[in-house]
C-alpha positions in Angstrom: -5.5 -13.8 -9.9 -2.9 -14.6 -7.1 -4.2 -14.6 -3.7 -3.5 -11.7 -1.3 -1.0 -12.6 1.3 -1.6 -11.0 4.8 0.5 -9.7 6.6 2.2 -11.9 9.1 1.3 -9.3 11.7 -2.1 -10.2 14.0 -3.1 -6.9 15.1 -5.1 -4.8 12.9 -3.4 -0.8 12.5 -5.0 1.1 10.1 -8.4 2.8 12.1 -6.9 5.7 13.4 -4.4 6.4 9.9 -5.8 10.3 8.7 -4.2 9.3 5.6 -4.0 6.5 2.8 -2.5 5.8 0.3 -4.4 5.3 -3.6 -2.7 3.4 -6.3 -3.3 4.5 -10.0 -3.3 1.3 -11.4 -2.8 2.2 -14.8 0.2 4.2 -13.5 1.5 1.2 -11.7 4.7 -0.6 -13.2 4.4 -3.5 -10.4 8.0 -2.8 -9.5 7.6 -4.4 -6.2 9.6 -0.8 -4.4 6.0 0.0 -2.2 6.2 -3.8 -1.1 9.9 -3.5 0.0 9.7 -0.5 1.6 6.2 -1.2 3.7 7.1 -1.4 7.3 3.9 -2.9 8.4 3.9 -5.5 4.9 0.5 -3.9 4.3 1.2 -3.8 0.2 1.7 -6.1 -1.4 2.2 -6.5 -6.0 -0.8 -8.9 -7.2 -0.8 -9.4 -11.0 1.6 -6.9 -11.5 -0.1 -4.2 -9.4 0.5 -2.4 -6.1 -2.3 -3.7 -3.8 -2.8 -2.1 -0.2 -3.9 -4.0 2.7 -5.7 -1.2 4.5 -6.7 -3.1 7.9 -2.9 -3.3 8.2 -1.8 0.5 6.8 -0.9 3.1 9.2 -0.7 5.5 6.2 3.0 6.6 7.0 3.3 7.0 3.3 6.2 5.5 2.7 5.0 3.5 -0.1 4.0 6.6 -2.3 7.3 8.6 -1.4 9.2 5.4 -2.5 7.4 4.8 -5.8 9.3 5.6 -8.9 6.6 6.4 -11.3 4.4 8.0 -8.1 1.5 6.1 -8.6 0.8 5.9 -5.2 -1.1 9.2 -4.1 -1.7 10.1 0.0 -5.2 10.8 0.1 -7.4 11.7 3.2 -8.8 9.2 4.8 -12.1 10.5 5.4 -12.9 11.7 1.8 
């Protein structure tokens, strides 16, 4: 497995997000589109999959209105 890169970001973001996103990971084609679109480099592709850095996501969702195959679902963040 290829280590997670952080973001190159210090501050932490994602307490006060009321949403986040979930990746189906069978769903997931590892295009790389979520990574390229993420404003705040909070996701990232590791072995092929979309992988979300949530101490870094605002939850703008972005990523999942992006994704061609919508793998990546907006959830609330309290559930």
């Amino acid at each position: 497995m290829q280590n997670y890169v952080k973001p190159k970001c210090t501050n932490k973001t994602g307490s006060w997000r009321s949403q986040k996103p979930v990746v189906n990971k069978e769903k997931c084609i590892g295009c790389g589109t979520c990574e390229r679109s993420c404003p705040d480099m909070a996701v990232k592709v590791v072995d092929g999959k979309a992988v979300v850095d949530y101490d870094y996501c605002k939850g703008c969702g972005i990523c999942a209105n992006e994704c061609p195959v919508k793998c990546i679902q907006m959830k609330p963040e309290k559930e």
